[in-house]
N, C-alpha and C positions, 0 to 999 in steps of 0.2 A: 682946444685948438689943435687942429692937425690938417695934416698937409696928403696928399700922394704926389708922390716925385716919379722920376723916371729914369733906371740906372740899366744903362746896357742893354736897352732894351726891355725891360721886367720893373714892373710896376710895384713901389712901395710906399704904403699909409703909415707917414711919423708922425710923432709925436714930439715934444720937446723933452730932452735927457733920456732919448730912448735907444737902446742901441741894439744893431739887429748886423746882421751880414748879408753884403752883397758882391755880385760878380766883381773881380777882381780888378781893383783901381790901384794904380801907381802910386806910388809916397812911402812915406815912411811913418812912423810911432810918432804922433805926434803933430802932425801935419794936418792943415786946415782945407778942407775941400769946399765947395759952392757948389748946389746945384741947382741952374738954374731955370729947367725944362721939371717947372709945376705944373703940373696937371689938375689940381683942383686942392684950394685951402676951405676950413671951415672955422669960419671966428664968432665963436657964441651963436652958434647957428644959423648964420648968414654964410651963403654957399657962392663963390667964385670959381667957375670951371670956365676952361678953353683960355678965346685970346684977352678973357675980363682980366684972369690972373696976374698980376704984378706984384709976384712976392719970390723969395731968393729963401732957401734952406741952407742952412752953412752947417758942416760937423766935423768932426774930429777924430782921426783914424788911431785907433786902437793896436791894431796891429793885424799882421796877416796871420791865415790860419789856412789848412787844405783840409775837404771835407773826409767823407769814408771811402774807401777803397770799392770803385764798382770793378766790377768781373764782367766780361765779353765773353762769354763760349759759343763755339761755333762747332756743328760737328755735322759730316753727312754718314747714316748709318750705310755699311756695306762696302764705303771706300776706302775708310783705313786715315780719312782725313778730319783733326781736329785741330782747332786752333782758341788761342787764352790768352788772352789779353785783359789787364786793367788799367788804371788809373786811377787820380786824385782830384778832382776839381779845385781849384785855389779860390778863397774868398778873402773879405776883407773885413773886419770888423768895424764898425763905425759907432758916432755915438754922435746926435742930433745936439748940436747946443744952440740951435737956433731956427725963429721961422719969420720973417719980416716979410 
């Protein structure tokens, strides 16, 4: 059985006790989220997608994490002008413990 939900925008296929990382959600270590915008379940091979779906994925946040370090450079040759800039994207750990 599994599911694709839909978090932030960006589409993910779970499974039950699967745990994966997505855009970053609020809460804390411990803390129980729902989500309820499923996009398509599969139960023994019977397929429910769109407004058929009436099912709810609930998981369990693990904890936050921030990914790798991207780098921006910017440079125009001949001007004398560059600029560097990065960042960290923040994600969230989760871990599926349910698909009803």
């Amino acid at each position: 059985m599994f599911a694709v939900i839909k978090v932030a925008g960006q589409q993910f296929r779970v499974q039950k006790d699967q745990t994966l990382y997505v855009p970053h959600v609020e809460g804390n270590s411990g803390d129980k989220l729902a989500f309820a915008e499923v996009l398509l379940v599969d139960t023994d091979g019977t397929l429910s997608v769109g407004t058929q779906v009436k099912a709810t994925v609930t998981a369990e946040i693990i904890g936050q994490v921030q990914g790798d370090k991207v780098i921006a450079y910017k440079q125009k040759r001949r001007k004398g002008f560059r600029k560097k800039h990065g960042h960290r994207t923040r994600y969230t750990k989760i871990k599926v413990t349910d698909i009803a």
